[in-house]
C-alpha positions in Angstrom: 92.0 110.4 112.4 94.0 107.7 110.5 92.2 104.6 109.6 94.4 101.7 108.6 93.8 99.3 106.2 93.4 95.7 107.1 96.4 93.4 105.9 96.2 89.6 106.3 98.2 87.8 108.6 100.3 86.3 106.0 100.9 88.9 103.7 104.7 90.6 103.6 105.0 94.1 104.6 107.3 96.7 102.6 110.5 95.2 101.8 109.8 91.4 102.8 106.8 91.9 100.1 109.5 93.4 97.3 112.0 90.6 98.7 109.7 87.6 98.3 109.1 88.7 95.2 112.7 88.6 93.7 114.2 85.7 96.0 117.4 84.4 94.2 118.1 80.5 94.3 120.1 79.6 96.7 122.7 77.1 95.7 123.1 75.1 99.1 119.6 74.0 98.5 119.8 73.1 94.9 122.6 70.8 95.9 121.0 68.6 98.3 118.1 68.4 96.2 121.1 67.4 93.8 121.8 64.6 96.2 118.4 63.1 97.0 117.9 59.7 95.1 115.2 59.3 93.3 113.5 56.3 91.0 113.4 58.2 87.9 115.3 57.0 84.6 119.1 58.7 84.2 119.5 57.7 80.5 116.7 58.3 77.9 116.6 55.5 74.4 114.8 57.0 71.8 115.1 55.6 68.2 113.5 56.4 65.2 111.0 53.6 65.1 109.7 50.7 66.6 111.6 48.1 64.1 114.4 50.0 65.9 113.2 48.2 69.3 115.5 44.8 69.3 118.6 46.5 67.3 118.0 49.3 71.1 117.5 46.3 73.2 121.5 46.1 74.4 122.0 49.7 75.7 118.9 49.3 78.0 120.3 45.5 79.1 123.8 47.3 79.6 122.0 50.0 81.5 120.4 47.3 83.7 123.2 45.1 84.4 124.8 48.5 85.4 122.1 49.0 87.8 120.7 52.9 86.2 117.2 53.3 85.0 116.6 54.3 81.5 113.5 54.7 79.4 112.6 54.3 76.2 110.7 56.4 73.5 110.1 55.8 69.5 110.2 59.0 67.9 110.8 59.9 64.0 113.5 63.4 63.7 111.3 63.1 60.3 107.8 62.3 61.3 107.8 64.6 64.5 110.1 66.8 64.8 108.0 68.1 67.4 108.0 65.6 69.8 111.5 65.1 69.5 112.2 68.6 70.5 110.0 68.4 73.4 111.7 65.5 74.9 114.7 66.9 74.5 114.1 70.1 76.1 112.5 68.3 78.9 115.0 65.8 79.5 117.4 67.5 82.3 114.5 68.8 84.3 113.0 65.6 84.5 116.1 64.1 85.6 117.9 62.4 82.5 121.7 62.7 82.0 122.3 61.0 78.9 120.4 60.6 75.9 120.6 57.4 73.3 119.6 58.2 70.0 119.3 55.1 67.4 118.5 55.5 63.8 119.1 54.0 60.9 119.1 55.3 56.9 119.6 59.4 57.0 119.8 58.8 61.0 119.0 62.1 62.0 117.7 61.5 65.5 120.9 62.1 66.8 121.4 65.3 65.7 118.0 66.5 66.3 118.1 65.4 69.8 121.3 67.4 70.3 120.4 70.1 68.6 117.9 70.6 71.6 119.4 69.8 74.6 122.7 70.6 76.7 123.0 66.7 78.1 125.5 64.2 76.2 124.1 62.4 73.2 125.4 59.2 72.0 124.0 58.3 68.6 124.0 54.6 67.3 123.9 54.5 63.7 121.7 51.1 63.1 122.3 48.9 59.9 119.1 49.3 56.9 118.6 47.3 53.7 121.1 49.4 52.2 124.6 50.7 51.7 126.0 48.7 55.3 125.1 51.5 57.9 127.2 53.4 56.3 124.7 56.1 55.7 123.8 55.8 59.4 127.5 55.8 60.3 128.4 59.0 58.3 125.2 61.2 59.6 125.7 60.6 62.9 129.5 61.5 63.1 129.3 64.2 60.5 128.0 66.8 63.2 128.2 70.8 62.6 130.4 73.0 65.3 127.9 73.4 68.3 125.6 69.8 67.8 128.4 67.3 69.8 127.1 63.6 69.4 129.6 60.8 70.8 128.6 58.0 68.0 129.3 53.9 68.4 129.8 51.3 65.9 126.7 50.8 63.7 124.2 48.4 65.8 126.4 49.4 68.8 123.8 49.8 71.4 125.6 48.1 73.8 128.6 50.2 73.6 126.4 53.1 73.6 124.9 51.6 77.5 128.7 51.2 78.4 129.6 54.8 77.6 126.4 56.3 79.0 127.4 54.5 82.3 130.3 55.9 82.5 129.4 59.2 81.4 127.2 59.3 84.7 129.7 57.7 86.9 132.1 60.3 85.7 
């Protein structure tokens, strides 16, 4: 005589069991989760630190006036390279579509942030006590094969709003 085992109620049996366990995405799904609307920022501003705050200021106003969230993080490329990375690898899944990056001096924020994530980067080279923004200027335009970063006119955070609106209304 056979004696069965006891299975639970809500266990698969056979192949549901080995099917649940590989279940592919399915893409009509993922597109209306696409579509729900949600509060979350669209547009991440980071800069490199907090002096960076007022030069920042106009891409977050253009943002606003254009009616998309944004949110904004200080974070050095040179201090914490770290945390840089982290946002930037976190940035689609929590919803973003466009990164900021402001930096003055060496100004390697924006390529750091790009470096680390497949969303558009637009770098704003902001003016220091020295050489104009050039130095700025020329690090965040002068972008290996691979690392793209659109880049504005130094102090050009509102420009940088602009384009990141109409990068997402694209």
């Amino acid at each position: 005589m056979e004696t069965a085992e006891p299975k639970s109620e809500g266990e698969p049996k056979g192949e549901a069991k080995a099917e649940a366990a590989t279940a592919e995405p399915m893409p009509e799904v993922e597109a209306a989760f696409e579509e729900i609307e949600v509060d979350a920022p669209r547009v991440g501003i980071i800069m490199g630190s907090k002096n960076d705050k007022p030069k920042m200021q106009p891409a977050g106003q253009a943002l606003q006036d254009a009616g998309i969230r944004y949110e904004v993080r200080v974070m050095s490329a040179h201090r914490d390279p770290e945390k840089v990375r982290e946002y930037c690898h976190a940035a689609r899944m929590r919803g973003l579509k466009v990164l900021i990056a402001g930096a003055g001096m060496s100004a390697a924020l924006p390529g750091v942030a790009a470096a680390h994530t497949d969303l558009p980067v637009i770098g704003v080279p902001i003016l220091g006590k020295t050489l104009g923004g050039l130095d700025a200027l020329l690090s965040a335009v002068q972008m290996p094969p691979g690392v793209p970063v659109a880049c504005v006119a130094i102090d050009g955070a509102k420009n940088a709003g602009i384009l990141a609106t109409r990068i997402i209304g694209a």
